[in-house]
Backbone as CSV, one residue per row, in Angstrom:
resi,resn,N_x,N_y,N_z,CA_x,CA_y,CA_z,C_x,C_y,C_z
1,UNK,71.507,103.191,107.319,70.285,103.722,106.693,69.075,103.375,107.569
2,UNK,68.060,104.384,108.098,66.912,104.416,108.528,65.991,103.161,108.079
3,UNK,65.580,102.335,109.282,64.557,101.427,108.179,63.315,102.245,107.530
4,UNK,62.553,102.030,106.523,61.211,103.175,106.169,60.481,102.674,106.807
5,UNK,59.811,101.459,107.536,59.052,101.418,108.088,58.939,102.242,109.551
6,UNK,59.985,102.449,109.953,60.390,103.375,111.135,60.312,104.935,110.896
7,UNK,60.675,104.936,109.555,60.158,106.855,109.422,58.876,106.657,108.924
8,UNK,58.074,105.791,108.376,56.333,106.079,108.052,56.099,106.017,109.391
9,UNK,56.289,104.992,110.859,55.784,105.433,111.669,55.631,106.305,112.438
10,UNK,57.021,106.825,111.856,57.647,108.174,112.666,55.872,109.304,112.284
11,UNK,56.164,109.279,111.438,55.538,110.222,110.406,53.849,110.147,110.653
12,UNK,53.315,108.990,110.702,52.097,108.762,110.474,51.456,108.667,111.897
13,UNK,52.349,108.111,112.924,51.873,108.057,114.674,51.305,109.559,114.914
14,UNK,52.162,110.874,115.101,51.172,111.919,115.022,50.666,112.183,114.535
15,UNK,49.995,112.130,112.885,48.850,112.380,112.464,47.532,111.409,112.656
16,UNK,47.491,110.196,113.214,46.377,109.678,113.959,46.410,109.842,115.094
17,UNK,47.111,110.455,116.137,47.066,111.012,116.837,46.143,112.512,117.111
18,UNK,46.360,113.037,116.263,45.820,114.365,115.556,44.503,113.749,115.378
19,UNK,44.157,112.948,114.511,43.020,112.644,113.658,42.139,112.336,115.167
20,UNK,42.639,111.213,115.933,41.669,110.566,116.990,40.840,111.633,117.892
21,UNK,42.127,112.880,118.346,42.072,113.875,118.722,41.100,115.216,118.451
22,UNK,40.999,115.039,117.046,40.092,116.106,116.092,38.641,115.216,116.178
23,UNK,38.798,113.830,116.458,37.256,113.128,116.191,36.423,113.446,117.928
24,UNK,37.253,114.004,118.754,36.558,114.145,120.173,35.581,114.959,120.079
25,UNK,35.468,115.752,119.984,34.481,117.017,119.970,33.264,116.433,119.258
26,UNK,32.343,117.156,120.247,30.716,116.218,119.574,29.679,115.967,120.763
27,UNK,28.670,115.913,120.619,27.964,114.984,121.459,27.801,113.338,121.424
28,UNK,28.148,112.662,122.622,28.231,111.641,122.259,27.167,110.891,122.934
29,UNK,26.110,109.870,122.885,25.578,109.374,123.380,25.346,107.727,123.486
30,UNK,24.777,107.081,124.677,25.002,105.248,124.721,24.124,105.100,125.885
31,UNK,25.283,104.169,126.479,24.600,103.694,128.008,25.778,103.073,128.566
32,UNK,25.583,103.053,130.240,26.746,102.341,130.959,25.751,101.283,131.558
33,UNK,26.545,100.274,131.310,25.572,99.020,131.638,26.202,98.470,133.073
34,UNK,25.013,99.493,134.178,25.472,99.385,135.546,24.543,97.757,135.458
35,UNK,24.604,96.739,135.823,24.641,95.411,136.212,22.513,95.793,136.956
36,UNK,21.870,95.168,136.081,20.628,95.495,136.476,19.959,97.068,136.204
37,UNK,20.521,97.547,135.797,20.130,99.315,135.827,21.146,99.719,134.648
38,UNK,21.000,99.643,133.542,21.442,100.372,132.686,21.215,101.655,132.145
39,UNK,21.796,102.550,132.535,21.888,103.637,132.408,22.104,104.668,131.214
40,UNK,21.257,105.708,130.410,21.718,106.153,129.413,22.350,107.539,129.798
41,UNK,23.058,107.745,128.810,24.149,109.114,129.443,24.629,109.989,127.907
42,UNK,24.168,111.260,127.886,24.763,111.976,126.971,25.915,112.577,127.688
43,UNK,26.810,112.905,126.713,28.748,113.088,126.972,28.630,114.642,125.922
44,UNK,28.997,115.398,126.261,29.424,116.719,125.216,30.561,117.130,126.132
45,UNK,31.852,117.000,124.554,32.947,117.270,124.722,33.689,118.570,123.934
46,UNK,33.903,119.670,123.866,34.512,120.913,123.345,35.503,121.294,123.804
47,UNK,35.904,122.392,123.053,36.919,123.269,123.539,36.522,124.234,123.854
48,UNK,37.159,125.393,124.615,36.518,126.839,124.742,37.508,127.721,123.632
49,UNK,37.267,129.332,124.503,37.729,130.277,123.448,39.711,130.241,123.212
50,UNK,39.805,129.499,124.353,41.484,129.749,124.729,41.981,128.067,124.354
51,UNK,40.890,127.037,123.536,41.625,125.509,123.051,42.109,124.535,124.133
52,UNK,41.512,124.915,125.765,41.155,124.111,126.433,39.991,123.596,126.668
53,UNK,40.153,121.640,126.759,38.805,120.964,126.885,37.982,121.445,127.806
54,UNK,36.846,121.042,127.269,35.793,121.103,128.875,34.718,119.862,128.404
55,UNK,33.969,120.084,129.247,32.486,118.969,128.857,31.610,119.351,129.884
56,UNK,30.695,118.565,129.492,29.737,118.420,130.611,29.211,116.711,130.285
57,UNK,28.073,116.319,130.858,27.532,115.229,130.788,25.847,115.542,131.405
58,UNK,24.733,114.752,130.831,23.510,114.337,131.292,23.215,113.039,131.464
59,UNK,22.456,112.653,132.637,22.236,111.298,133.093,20.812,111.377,133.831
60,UNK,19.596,112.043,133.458,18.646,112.001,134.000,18.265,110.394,135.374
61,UNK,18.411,109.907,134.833,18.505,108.510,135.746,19.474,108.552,137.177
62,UNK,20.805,108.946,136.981,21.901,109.882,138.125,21.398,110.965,138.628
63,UNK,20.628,111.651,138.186,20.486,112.596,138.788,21.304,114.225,138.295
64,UNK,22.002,114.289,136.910,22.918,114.714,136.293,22.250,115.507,134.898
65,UNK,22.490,116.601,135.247,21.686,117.675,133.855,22.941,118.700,133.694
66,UNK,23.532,118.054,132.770,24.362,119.346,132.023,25.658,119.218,133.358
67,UNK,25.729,118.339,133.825,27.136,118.595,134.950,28.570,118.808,134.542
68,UNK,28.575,119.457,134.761,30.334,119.916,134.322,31.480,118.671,134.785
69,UNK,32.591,118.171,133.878,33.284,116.941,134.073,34.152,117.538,134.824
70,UNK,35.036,117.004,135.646,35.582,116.862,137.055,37.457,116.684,136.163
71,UNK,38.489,117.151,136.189,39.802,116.678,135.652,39.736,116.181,134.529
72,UNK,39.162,116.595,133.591,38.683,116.083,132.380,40.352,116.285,131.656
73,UNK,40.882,115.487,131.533,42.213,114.722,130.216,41.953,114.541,129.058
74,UNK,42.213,114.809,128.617,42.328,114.068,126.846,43.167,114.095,125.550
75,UNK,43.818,113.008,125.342,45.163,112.424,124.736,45.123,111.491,124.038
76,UNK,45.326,111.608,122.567,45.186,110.465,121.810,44.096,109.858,121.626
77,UNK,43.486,110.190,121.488,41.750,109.819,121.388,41.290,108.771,122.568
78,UNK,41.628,109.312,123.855,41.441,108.757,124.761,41.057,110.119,125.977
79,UNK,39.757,109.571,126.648,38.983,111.181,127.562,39.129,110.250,128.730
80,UNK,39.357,110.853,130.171,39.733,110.233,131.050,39.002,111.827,132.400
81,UNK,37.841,111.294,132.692,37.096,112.459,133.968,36.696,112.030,135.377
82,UNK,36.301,112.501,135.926,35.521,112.229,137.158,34.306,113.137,137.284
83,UNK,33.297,112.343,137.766,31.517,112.919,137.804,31.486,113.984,138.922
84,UNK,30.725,114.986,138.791,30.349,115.812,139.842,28.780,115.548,140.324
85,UNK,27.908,115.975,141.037,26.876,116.052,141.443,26.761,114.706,141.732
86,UNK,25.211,113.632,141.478,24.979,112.480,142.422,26.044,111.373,142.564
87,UNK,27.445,111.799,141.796,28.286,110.798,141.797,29.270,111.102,142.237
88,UNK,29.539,112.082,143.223,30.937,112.925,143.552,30.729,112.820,145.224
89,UNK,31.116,111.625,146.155,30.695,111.937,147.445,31.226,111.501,148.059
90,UNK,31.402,111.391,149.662,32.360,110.530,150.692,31.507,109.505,150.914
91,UNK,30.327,109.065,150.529,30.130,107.794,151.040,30.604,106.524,149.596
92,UNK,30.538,106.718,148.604,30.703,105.922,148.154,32.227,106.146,147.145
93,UNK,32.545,107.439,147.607,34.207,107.905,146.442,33.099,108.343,145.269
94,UNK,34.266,109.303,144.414,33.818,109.826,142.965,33.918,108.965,142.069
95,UNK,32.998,108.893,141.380,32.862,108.019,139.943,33.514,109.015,138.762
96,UNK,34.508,107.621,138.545,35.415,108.087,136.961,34.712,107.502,135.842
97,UNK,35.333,107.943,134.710,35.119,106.971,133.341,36.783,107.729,132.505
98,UNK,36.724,106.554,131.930,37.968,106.250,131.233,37.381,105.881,129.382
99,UNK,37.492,106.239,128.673,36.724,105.556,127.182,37.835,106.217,126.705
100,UNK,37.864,105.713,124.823,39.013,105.737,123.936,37.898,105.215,122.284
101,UNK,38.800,106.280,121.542,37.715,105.962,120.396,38.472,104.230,119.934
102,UNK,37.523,103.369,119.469,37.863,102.332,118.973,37.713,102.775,117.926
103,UNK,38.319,100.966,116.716,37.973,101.115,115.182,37.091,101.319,114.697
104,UNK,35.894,101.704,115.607,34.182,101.462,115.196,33.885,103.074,115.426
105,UNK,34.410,104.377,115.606,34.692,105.229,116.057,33.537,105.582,117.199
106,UNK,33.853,104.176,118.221,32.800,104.534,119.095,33.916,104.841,120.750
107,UNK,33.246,105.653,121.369,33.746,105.573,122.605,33.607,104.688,123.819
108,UNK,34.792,103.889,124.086,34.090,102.794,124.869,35.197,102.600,126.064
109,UNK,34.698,102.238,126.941,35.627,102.172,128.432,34.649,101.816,129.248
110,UNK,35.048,102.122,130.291,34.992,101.929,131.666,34.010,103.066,132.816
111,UNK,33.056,102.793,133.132,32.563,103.690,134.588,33.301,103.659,135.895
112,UNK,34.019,103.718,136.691,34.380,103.134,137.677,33.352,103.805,139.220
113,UNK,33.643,103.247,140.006,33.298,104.247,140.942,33.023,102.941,142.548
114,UNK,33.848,103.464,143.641,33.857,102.025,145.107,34.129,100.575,144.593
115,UNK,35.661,101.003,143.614,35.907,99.448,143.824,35.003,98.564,142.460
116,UNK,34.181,99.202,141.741,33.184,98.500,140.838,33.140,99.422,139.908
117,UNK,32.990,98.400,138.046,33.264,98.672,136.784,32.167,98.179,136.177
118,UNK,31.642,99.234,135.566,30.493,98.849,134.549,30.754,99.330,133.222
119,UNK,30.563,98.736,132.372,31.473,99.094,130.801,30.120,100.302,130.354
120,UNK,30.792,100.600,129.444,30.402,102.482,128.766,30.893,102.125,127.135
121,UNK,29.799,102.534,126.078,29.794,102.515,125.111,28.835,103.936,124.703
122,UNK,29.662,104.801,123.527,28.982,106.028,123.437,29.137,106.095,121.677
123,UNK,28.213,106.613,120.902,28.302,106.769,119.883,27.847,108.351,119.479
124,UNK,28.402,109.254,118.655,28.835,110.376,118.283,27.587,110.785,117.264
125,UNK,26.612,111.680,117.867,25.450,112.021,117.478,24.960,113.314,117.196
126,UNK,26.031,114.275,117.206,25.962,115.641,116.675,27.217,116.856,117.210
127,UNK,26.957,117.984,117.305,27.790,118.707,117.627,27.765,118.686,119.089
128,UNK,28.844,119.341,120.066,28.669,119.348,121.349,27.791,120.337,121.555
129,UNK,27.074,120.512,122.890,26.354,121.458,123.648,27.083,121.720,124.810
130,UNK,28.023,121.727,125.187,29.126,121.921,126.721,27.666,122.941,127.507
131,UNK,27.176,123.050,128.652,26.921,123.502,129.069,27.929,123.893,130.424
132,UNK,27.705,125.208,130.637,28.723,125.774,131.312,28.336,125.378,132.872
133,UNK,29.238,124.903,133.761,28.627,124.959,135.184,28.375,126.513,135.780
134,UNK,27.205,126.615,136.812,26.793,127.649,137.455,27.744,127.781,138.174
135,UNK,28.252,129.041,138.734,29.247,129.236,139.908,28.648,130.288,140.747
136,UNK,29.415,130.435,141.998,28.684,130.736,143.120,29.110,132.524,142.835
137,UNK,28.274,133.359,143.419,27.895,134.633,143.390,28.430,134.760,145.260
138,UNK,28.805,136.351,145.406,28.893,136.633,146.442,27.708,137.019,146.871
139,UNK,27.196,136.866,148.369,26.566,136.965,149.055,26.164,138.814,149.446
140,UNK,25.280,138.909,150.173,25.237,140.495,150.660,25.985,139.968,152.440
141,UNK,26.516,141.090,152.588,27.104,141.288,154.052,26.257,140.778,154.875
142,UNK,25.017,141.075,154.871,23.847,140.923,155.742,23.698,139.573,155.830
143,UNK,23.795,138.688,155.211,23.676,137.319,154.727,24.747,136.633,155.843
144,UNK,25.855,137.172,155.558,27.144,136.213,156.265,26.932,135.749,157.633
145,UNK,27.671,134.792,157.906,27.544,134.435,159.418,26.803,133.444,159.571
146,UNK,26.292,133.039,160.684,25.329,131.583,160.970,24.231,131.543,160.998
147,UNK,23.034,130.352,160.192,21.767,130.545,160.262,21.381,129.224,160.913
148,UNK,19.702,129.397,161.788,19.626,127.938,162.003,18.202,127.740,161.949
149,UNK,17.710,126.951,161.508,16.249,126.524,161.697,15.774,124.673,162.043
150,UNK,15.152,124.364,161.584,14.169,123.126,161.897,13.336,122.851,160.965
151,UNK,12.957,121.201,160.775,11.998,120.959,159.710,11.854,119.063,160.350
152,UNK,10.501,118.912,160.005,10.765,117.886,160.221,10.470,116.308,159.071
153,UNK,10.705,115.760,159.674,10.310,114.439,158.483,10.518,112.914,159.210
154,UNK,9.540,112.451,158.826,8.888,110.876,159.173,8.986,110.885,160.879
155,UNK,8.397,112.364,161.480,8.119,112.095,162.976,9.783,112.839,164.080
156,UNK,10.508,113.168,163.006,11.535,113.473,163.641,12.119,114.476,163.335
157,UNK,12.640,115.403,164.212,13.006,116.673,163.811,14.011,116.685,163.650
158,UNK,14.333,117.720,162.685,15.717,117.835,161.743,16.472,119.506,162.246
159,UNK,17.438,119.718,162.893,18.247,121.010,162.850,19.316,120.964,162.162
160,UNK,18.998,122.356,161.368,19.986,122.836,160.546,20.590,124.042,160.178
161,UNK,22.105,124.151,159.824,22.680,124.570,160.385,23.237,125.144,158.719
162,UNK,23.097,126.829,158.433,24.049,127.065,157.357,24.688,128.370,157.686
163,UNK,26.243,128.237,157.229,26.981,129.853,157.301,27.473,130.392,156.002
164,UNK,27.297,131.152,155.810,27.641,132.005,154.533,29.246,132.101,154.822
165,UNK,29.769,132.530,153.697,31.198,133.290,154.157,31.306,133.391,152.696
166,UNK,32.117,134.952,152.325,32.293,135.317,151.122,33.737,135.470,150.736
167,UNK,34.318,134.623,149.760,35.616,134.627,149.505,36.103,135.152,148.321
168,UNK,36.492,136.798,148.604,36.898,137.435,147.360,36.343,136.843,145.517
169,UNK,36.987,136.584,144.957,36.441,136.465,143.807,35.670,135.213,143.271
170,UNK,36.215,134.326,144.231,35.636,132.590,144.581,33.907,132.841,144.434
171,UNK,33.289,134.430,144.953,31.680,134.239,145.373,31.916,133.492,146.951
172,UNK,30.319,133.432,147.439,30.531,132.691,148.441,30.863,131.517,148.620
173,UNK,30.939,130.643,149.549,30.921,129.227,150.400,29.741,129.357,151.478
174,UNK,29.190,128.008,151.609,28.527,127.490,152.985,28.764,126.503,153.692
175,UNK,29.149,126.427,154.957,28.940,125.246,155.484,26.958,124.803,155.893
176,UNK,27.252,123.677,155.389,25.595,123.350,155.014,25.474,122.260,156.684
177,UNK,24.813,122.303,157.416,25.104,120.693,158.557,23.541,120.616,158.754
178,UNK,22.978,119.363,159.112,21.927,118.163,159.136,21.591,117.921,160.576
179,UNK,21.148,118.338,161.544,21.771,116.741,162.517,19.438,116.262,162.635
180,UNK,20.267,115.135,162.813,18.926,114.550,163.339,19.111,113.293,163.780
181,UNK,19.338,112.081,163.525,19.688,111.067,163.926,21.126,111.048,164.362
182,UNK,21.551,111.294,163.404,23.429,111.685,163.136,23.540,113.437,162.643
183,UNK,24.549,113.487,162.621,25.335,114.822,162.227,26.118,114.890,160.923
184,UNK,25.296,115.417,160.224,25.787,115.663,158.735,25.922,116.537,158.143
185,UNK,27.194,117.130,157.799,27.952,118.205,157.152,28.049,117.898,155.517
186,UNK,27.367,118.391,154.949,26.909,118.470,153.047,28.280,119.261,152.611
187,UNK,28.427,118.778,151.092,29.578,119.617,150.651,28.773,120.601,149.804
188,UNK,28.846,121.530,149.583,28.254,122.514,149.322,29.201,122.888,147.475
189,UNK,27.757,122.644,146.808,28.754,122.836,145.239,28.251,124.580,145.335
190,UNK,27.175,125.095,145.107,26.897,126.129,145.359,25.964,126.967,145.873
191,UNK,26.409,128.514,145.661,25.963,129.593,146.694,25.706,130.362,145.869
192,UNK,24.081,130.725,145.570,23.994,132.112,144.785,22.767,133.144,145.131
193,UNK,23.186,133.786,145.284,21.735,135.165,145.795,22.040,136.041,144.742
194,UNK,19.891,135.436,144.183,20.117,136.292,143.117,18.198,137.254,143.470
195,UNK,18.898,138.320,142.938,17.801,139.357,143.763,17.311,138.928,145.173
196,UNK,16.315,138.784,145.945,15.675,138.583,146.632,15.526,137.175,147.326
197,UNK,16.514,136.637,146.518,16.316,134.779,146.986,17.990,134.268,146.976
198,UNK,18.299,133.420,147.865,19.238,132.663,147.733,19.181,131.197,147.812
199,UNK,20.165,130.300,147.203,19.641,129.220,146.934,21.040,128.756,147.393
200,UNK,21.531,127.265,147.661,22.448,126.852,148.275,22.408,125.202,147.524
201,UNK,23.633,124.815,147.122,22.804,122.968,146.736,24.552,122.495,147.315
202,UNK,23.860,121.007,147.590,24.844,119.773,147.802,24.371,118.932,146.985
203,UNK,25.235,118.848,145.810,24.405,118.016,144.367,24.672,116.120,144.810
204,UNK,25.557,116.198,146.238,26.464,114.942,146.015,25.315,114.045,146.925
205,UNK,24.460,114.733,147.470,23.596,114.437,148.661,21.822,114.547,148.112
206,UNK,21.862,115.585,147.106,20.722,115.777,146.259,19.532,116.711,146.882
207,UNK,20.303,117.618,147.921,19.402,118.732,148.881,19.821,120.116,148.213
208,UNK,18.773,121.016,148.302,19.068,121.835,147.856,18.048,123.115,148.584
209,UNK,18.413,124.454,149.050,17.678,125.012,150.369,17.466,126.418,149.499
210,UNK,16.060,126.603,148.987,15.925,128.359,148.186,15.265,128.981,148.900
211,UNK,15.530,130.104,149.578,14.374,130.769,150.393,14.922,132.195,149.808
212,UNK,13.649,132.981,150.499,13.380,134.543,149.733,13.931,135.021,151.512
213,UNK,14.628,136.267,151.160,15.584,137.264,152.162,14.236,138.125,152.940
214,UNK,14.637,137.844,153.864,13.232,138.753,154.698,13.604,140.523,154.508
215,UNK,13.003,140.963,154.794,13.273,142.413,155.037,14.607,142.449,156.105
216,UNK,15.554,143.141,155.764,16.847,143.517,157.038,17.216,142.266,156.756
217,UNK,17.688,141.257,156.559,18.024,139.914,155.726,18.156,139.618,157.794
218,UNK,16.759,139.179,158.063,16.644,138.753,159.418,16.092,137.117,159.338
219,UNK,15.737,137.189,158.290,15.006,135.706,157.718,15.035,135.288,156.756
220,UNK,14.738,134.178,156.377,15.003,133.100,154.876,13.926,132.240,155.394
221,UNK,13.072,132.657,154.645,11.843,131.903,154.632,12.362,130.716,152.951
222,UNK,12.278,129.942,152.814,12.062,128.876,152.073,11.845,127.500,152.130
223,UNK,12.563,126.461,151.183,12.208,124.730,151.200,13.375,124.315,150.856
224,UNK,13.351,123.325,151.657,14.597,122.598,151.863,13.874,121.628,150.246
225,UNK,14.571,121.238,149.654,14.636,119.904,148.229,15.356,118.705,148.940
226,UNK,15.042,117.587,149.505,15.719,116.179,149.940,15.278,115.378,149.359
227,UNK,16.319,115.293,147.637,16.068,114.743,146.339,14.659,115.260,146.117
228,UNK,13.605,113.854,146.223,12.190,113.986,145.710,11.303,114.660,146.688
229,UNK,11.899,115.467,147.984,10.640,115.439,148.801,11.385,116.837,148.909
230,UNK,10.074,117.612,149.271,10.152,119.060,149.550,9.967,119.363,150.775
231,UNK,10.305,120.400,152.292,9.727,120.993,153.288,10.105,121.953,153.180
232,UNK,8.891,122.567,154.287,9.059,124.412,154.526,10.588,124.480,155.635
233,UNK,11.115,125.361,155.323,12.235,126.006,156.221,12.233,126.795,156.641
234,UNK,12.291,127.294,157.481,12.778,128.973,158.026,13.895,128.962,158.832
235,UNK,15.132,129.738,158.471,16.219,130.138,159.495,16.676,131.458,159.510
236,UNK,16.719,131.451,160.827,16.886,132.660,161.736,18.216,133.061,162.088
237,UNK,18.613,134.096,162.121,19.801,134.528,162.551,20.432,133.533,163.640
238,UNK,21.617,132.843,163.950,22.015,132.372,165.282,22.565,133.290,166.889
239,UNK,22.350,132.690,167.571,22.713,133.763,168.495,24.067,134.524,168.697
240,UNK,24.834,133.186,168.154,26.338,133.840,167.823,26.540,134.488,167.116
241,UNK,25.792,134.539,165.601,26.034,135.595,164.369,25.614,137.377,165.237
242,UNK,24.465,136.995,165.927,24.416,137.908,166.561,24.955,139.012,167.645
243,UNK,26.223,138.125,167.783,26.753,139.012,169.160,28.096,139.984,168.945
């Protein structure tokens, strides 16, 4: 004979399972207590039309408005992601978080990110808002190929270097490159030309390049964004796009 304590658990393990599961969805809000800099962070967690998760997250302090979560998991009342934009980069690796509803039905875990853990506590403060990430738009023909201009800052000049390339339904890609002291190749989250302007960002680096399409798309007059500081840009066709 079955012990009963073994069929109530049978029985009762997936429906708090279920339950922990049904308590995800929401906006959740707290702070990750980075060591000197505590940080506040809203979490919105949903489903879409087809009952797969999504989220996003805000972290005004990161640098993070509405960012879409990165491998976002979630099992047993336990959410397990990785950050996109100021926390997604090769110099320091992508920042995860790991949280799980406790008995307090609060969400609490872990930030991780280079080797270092700062604990995360979130409490459940209304419905979600998922904001959807922007995705990249294809480019005009005229656009494609290599651009290059100059700008300078604190006495030293900066060349830079962007190529369009349009990949079927993907929208475009850019390779974004820097050089000035060193040589720096940006990862490029996105590419969008919309009417008369195209805009380009590396959220992981915090630059972001909008200029308006010249007549015959011969020029891109705009401003480079490097985080808090703004310059004028202009790039010009390269000689290679040209030949």
């Amino acid at each position: 004979m079955r012990c009963p304590l073994l069929v109530v658990a049978l029985v009762v393990a997936p429906m708090l399972a279920h339950a922990a599961g049904s308590a995800l969805p929401g906006r959740w809000q707290g702070v990750v207590q980075i060591p000197g800099r505590p940080v506040a962070v809203t979490l919105d967690l949903g489903t879409d039309a087809t009952g797969q998760w999504q989220g996003s997250i805000t972290a005004p302090a990161l640098g993070l408005a509405g960012a879409p979560l990165k491998e976002l998991a979630v099992s047993t009342g336990r959410v397990t992601f990785a950050l996109s934009g100021a926390f997604d980069g090769s110099r320091y690796g992508t920042a995860r978080v790991d949280v799980a509803i406790d008995q307090h039905a609060t969400l609490a875990g872990s930030f991780m990110q280079g080797g270092h853990s700062a604990s995360l506590s979130l409490q459940r403060s209304g419905e979600a808002q998922v904001q959807a990430g922007a995705r990249s738009t294809p480019v005009r023909a005229a656009l494609e190929g290599e651009w290059v201009g100059q700008y300078e800052m604190g006495g030293y000049p900066r060349n830079v270097t962007i190529a369009f390339r349009n990949v079927a339904a993907k929208g475009a890609t850019a390779t974004f490159v820097i050089v000035g002291k060193q040589n720096t190749e940006l990862p490029v989250d996105l590419v969008v030309e919309d009417g008369e302007f195209v805009r380009v960002e590396s959220r992981a680096y915090g630059v972001t390049y909008e200029a308006k399409i010249g007549v015959g798309a011969t020029e891109l007059t705009g401003t480079a964004m490097l985080g808090a500081v703004e310059v004028p840009l202009v790039m010009r066709r390269s000689a290679r796009s040209n030949r």
